[in-house]
HTML snippet that shows the backbone in 3Dmol.js (N, CA, C, O; Angstrom):
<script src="https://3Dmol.org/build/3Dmol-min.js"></script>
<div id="view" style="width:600px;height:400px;position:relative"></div>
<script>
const pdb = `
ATOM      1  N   UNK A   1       0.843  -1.180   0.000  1.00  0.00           N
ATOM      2  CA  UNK A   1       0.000   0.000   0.000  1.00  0.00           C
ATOM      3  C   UNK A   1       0.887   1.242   0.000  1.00  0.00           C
ATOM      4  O   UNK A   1       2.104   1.134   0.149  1.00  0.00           O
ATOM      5  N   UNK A   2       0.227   2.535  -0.183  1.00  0.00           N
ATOM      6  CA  UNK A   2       0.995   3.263  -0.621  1.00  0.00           C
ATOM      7  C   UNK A   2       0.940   4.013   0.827  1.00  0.00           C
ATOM      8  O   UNK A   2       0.098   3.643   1.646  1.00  0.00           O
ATOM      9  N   UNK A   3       1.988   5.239   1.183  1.00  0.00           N
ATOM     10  CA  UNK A   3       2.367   5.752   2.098  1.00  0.00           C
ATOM     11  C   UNK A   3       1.188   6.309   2.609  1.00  0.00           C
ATOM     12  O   UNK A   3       0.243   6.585   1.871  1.00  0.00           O
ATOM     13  N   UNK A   4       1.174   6.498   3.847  1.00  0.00           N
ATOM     14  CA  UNK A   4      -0.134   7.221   4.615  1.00  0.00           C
ATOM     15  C   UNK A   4      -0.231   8.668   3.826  1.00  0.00           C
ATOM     16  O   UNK A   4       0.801   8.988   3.235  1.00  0.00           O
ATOM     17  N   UNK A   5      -1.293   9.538   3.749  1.00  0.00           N
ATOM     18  CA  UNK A   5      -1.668  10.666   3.341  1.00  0.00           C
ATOM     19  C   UNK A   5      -1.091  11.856   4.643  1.00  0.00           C
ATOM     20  O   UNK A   5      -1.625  11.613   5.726  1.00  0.00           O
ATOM     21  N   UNK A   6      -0.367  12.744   4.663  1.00  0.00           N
ATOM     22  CA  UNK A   6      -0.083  13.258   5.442  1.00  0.00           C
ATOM     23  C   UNK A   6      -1.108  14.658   5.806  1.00  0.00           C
ATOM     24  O   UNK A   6      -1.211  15.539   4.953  1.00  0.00           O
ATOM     25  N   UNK A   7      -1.714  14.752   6.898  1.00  0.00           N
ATOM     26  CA  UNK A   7      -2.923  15.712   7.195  1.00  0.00           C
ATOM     27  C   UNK A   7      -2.575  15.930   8.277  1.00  0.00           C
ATOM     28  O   UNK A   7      -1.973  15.239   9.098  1.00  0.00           O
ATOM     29  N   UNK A   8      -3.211  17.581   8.317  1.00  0.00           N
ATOM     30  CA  UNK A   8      -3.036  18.489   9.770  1.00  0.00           C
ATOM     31  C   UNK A   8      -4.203  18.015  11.188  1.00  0.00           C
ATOM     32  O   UNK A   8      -5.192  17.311  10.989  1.00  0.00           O
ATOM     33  N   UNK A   9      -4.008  18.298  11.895  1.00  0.00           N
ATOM     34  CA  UNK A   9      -4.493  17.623  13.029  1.00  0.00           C
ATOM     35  C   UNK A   9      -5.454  17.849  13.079  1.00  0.00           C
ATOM     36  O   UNK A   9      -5.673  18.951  12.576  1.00  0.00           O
ATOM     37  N   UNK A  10      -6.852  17.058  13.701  1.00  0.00           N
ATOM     38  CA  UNK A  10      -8.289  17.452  13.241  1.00  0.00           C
ATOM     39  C   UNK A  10      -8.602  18.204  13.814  1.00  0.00           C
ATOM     40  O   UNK A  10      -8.259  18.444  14.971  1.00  0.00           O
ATOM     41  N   UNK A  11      -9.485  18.890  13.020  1.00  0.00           N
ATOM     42  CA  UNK A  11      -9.992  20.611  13.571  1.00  0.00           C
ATOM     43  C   UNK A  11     -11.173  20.176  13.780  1.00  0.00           C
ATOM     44  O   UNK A  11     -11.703  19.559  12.856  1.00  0.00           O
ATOM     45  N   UNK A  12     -11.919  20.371  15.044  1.00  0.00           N
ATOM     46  CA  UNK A  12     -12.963  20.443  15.302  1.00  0.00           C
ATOM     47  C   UNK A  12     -13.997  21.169  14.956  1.00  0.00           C
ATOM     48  O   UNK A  12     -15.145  20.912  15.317  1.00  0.00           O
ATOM     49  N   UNK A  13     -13.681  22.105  14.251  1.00  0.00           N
ATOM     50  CA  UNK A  13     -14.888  22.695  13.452  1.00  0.00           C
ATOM     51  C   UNK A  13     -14.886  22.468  12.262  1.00  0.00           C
ATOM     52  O   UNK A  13     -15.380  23.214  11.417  1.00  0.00           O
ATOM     53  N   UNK A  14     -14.240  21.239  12.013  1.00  0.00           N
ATOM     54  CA  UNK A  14     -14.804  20.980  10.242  1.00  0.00           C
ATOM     55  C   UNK A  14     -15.106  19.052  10.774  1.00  0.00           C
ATOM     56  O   UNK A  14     -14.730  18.619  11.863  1.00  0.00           O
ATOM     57  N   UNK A  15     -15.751  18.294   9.835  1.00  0.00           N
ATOM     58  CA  UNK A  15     -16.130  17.160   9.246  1.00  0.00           C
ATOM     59  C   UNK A  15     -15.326  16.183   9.659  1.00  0.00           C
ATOM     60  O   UNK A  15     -14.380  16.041   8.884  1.00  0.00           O
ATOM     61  N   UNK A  16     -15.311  15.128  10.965  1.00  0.00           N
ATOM     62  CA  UNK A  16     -14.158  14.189  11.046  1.00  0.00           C
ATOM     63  C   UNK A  16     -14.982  13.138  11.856  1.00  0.00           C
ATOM     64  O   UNK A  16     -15.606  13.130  12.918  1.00  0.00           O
ATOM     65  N   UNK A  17     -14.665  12.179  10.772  1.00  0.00           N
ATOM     66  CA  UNK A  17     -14.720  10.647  11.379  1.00  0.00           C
ATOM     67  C   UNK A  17     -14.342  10.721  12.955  1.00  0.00           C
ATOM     68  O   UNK A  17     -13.452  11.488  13.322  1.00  0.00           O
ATOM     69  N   UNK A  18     -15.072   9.869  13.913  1.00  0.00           N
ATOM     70  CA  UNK A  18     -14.480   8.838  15.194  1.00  0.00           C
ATOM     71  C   UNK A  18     -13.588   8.097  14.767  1.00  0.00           C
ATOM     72  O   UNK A  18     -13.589   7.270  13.856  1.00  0.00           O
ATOM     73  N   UNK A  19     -12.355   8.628  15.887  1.00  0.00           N
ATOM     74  CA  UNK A  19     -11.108   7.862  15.939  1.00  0.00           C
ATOM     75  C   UNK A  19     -11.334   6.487  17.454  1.00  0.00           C
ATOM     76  O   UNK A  19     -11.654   6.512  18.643  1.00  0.00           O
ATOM     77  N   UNK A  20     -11.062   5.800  16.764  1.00  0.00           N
ATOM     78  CA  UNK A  20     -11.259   4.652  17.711  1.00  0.00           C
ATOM     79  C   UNK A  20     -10.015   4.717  18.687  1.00  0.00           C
ATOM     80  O   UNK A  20      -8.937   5.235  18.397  1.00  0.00           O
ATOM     81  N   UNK A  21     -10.320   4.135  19.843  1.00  0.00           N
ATOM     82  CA  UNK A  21      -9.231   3.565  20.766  1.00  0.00           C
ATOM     83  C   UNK A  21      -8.782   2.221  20.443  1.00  0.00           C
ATOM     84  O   UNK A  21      -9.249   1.545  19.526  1.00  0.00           O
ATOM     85  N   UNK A  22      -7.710   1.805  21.361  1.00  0.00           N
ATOM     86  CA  UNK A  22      -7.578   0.255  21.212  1.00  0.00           C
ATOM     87  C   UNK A  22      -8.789  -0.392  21.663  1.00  0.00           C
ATOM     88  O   UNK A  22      -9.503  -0.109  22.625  1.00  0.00           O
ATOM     89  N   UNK A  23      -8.951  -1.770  20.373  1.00  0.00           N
ATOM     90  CA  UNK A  23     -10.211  -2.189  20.717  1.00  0.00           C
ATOM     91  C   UNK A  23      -9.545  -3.432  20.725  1.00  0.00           C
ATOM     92  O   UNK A  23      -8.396  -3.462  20.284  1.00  0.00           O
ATOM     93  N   UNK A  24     -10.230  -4.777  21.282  1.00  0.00           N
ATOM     94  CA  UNK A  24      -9.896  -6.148  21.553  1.00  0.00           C
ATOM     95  C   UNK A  24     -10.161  -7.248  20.120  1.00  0.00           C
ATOM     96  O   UNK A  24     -10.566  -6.669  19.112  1.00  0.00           O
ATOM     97  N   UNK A  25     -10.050  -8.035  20.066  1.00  0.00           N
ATOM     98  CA  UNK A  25     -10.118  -8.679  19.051  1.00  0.00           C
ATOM     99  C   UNK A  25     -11.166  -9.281  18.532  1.00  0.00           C
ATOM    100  O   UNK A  25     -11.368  -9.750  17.412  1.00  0.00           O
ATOM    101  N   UNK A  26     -12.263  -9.159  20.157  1.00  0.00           N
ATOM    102  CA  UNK A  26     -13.534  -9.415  19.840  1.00  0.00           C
ATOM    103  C   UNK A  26     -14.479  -8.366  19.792  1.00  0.00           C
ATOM    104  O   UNK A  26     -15.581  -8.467  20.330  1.00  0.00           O
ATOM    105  N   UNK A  27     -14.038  -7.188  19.068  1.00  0.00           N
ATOM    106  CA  UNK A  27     -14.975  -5.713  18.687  1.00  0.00           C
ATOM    107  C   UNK A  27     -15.980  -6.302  17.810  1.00  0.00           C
ATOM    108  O   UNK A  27     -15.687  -7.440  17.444  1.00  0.00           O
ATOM    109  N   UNK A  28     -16.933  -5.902  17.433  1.00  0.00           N
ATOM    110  CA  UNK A  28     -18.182  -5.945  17.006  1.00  0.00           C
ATOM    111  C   UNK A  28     -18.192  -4.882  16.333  1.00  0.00           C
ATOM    112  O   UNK A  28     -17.680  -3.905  16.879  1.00  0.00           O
ATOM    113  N   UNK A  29     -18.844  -4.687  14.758  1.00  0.00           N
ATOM    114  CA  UNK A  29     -19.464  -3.607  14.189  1.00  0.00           C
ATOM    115  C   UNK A  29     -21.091  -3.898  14.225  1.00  0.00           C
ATOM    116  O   UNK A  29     -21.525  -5.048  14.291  1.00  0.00           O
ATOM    117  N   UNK A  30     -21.782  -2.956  14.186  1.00  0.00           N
ATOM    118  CA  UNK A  30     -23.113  -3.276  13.799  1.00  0.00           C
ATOM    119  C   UNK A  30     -23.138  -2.766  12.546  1.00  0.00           C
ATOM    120  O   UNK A  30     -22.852  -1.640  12.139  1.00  0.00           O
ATOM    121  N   UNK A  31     -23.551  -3.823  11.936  1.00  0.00           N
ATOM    122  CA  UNK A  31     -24.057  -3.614  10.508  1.00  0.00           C
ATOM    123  C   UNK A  31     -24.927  -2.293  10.125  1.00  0.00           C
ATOM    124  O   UNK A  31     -24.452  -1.532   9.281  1.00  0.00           O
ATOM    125  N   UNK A  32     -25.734  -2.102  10.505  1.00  0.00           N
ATOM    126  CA  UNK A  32     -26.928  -0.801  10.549  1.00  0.00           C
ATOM    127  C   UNK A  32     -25.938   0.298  10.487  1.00  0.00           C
ATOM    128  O   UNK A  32     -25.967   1.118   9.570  1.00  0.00           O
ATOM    129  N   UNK A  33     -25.132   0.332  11.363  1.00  0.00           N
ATOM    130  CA  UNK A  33     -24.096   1.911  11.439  1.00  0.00           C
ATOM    131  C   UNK A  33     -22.782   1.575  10.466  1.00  0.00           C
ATOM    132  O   UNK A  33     -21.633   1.726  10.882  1.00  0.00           O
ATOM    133  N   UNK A  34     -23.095   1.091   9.091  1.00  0.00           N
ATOM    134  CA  UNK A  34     -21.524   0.723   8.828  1.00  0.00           C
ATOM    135  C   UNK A  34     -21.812   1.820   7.375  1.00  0.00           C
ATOM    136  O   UNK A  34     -22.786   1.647   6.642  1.00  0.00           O
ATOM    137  N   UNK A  35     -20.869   2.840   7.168  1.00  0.00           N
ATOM    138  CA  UNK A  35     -20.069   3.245   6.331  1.00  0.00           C
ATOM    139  C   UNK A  35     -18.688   3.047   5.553  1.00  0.00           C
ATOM    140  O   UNK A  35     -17.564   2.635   5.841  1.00  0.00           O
ATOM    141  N   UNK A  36     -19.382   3.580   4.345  1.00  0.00           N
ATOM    142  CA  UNK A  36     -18.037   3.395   3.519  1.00  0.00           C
ATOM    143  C   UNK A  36     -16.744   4.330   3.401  1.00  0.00           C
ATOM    144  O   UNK A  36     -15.824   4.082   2.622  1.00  0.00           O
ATOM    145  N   UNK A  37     -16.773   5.311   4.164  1.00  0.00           N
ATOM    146  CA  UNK A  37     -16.128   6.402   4.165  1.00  0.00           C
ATOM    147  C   UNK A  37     -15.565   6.717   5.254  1.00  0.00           C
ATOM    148  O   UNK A  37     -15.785   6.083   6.286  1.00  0.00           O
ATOM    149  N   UNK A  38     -14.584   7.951   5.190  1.00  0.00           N
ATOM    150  CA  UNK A  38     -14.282   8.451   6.732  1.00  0.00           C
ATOM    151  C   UNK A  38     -14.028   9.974   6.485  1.00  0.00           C
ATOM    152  O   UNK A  38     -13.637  10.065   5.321  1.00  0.00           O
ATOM    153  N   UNK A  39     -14.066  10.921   6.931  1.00  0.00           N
ATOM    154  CA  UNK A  39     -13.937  12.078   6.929  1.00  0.00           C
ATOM    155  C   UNK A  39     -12.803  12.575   7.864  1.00  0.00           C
ATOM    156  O   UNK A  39     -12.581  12.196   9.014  1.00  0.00           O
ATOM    157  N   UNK A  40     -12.209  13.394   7.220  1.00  0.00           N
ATOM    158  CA  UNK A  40     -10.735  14.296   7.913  1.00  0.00           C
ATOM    159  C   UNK A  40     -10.636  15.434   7.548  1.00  0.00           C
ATOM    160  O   UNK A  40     -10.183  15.643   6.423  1.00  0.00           O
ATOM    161  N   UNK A  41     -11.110  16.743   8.556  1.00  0.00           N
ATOM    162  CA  UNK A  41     -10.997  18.403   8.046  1.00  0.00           C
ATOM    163  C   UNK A  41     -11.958  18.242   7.014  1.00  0.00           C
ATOM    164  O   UNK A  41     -11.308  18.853   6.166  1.00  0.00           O
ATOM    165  N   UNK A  42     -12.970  17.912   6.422  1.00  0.00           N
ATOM    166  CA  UNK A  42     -14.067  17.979   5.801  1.00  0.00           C
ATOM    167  C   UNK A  42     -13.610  17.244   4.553  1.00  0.00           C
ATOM    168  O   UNK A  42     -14.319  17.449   3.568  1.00  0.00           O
ATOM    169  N   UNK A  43     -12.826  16.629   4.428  1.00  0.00           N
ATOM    170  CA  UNK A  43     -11.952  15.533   3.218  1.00  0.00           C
ATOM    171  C   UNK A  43     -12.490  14.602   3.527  1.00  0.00           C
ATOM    172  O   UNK A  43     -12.484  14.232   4.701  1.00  0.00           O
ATOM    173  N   UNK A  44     -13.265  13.786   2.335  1.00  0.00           N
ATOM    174  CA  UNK A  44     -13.657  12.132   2.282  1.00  0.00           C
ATOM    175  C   UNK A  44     -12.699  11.064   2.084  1.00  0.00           C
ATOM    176  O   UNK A  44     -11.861  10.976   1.186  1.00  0.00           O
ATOM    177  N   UNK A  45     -12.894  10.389   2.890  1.00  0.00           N
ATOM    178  CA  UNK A  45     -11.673   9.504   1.769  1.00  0.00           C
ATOM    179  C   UNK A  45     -12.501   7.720   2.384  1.00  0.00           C
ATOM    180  O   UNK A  45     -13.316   7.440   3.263  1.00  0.00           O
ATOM    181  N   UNK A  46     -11.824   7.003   1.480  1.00  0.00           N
ATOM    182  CA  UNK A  46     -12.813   5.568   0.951  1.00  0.00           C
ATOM    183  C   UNK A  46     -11.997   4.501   2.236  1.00  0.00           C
ATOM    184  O   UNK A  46     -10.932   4.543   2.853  1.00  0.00           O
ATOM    185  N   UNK A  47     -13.031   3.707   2.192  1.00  0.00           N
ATOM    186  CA  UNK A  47     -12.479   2.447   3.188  1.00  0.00           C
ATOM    187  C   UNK A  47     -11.422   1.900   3.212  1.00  0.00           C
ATOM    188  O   UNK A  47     -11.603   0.891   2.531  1.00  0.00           O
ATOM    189  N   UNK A  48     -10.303   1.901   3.595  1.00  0.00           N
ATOM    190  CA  UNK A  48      -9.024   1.422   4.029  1.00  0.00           C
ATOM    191  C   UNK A  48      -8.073   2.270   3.340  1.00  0.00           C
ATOM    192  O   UNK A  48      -7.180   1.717   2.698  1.00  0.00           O
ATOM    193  N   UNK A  49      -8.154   3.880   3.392  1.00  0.00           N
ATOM    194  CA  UNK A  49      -7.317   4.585   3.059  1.00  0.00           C
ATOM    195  C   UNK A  49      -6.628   4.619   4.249  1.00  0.00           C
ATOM    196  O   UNK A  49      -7.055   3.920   5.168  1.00  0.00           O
ATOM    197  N   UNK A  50      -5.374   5.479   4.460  1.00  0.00           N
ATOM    198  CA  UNK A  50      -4.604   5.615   5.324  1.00  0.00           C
ATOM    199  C   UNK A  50      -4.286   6.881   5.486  1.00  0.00           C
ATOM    200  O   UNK A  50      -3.987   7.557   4.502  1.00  0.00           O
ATOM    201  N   UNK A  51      -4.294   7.348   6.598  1.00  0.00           N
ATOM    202  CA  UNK A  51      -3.767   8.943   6.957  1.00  0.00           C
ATOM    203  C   UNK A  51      -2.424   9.028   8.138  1.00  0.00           C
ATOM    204  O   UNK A  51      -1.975   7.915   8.414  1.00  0.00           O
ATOM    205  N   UNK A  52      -1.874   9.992   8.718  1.00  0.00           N
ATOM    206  CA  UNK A  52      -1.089  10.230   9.431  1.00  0.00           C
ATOM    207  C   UNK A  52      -0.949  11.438   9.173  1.00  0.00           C
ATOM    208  O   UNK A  52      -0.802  12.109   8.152  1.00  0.00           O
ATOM    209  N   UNK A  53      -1.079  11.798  11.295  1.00  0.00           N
ATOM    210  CA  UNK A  53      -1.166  13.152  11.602  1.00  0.00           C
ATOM    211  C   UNK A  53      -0.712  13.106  13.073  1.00  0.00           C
ATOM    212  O   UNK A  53      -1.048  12.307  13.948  1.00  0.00           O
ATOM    213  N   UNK A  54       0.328  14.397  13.151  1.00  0.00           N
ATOM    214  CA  UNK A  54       1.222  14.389  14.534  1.00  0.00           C
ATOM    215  C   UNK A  54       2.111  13.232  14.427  1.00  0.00           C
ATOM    216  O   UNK A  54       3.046  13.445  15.198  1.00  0.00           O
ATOM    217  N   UNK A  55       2.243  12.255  13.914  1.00  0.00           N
ATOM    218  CA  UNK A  55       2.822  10.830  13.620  1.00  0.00           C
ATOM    219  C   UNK A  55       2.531   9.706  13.931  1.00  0.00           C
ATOM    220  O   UNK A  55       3.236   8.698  13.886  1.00  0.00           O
ATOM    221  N   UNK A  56       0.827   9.897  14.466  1.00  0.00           N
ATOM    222  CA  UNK A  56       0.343   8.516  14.208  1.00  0.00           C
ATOM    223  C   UNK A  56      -0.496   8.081  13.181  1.00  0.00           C
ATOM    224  O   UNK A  56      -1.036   8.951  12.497  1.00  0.00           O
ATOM    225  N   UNK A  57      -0.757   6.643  12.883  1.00  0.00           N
ATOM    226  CA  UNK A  57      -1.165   6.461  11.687  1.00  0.00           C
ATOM    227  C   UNK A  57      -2.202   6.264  11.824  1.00  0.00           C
ATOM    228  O   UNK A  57      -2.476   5.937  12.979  1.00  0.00           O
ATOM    229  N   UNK A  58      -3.211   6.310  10.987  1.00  0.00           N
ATOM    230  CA  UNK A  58      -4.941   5.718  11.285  1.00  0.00           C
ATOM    231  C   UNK A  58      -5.224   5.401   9.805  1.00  0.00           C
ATOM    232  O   UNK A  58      -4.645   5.952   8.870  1.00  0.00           O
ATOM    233  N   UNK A  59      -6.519   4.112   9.649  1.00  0.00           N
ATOM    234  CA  UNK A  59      -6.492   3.259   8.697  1.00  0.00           C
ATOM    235  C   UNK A  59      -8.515   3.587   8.848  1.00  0.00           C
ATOM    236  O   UNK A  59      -9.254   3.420   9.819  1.00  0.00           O
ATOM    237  N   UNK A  60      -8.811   4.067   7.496  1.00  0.00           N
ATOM    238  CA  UNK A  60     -10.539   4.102   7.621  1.00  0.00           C
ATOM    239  C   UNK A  60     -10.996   2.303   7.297  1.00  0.00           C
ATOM    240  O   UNK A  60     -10.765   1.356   6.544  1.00  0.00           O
ATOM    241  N   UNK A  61     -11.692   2.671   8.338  1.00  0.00           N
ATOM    242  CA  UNK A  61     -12.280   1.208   8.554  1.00  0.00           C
ATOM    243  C   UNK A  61     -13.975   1.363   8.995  1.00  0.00           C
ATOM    244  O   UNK A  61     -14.308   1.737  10.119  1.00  0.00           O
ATOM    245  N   UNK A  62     -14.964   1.009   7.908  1.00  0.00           N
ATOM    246  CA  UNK A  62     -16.442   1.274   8.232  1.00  0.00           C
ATOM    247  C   UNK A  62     -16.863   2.847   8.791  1.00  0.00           C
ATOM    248  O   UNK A  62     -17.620   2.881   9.761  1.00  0.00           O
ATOM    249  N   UNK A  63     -16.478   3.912   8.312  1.00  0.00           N
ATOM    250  CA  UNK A  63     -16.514   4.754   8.610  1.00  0.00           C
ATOM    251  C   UNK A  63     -15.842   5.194   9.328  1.00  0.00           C
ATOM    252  O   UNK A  63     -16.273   6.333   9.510  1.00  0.00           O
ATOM    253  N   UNK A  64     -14.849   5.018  10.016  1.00  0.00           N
ATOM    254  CA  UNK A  64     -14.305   5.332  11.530  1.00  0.00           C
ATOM    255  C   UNK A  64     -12.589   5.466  11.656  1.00  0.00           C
ATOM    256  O   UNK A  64     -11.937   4.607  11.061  1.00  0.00           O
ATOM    257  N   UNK A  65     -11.964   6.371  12.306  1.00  0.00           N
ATOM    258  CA  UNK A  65     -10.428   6.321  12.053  1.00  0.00           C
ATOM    259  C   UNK A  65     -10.169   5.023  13.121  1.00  0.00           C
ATOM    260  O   UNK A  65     -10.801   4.803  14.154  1.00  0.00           O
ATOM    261  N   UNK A  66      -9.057   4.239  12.560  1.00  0.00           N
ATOM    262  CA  UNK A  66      -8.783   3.060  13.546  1.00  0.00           C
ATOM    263  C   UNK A  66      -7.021   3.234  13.435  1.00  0.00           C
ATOM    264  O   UNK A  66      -6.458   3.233  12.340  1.00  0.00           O
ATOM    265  N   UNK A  67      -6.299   3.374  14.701  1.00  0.00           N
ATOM    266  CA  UNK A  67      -4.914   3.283  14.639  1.00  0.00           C
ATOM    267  C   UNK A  67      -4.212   2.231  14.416  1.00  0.00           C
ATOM    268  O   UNK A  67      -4.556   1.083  14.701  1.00  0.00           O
ATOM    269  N   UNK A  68      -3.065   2.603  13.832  1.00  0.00           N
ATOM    270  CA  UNK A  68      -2.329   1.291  13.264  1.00  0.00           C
ATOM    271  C   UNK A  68      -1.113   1.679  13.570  1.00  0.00           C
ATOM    272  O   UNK A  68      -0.656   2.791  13.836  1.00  0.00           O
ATOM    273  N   UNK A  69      -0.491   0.299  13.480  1.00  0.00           N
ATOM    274  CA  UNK A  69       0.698   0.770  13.883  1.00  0.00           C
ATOM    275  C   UNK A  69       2.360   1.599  13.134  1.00  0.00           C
ATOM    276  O   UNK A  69       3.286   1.909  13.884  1.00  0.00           O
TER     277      UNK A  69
END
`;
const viewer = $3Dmol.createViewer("view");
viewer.addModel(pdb, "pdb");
viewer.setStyle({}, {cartoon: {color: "spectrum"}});
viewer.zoomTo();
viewer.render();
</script>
């Protein structure tokens, strides 16, 4: 995959996906709430894009920022 997208830190007054915490291996999505997208500073971007900001990485997963390592 190609290098994370490099973006400024989320501004709370524009458009941004939930960044998840560490979650366990037995997390659950509910189907009903699942998106294809994730939003950053009012930027869309598609399911399993990759971003990094401040220098951690996050991976869109069902709508939602999820950290990686």
């Amino acid at each position: 995959m190609a290098d994370p997208t490099q973006v400024d830190a989320a501004d709370p007054s524009k458009k941004n996906s939930e960044i998840l915490g560490p979650t366990s291996d037995e997390a659950t999505v509910q189907m009903s709430d699942m998106e294809q997208t994730c939003f950053w500073n009012d930027m869309e971007y598609q399911q399993g894009h990759q971003l990094e900001s401040d220098g951690k990485k996050y991976e869109c997963s069902f709508g939602k920022w999820v950290p990686i390592d």
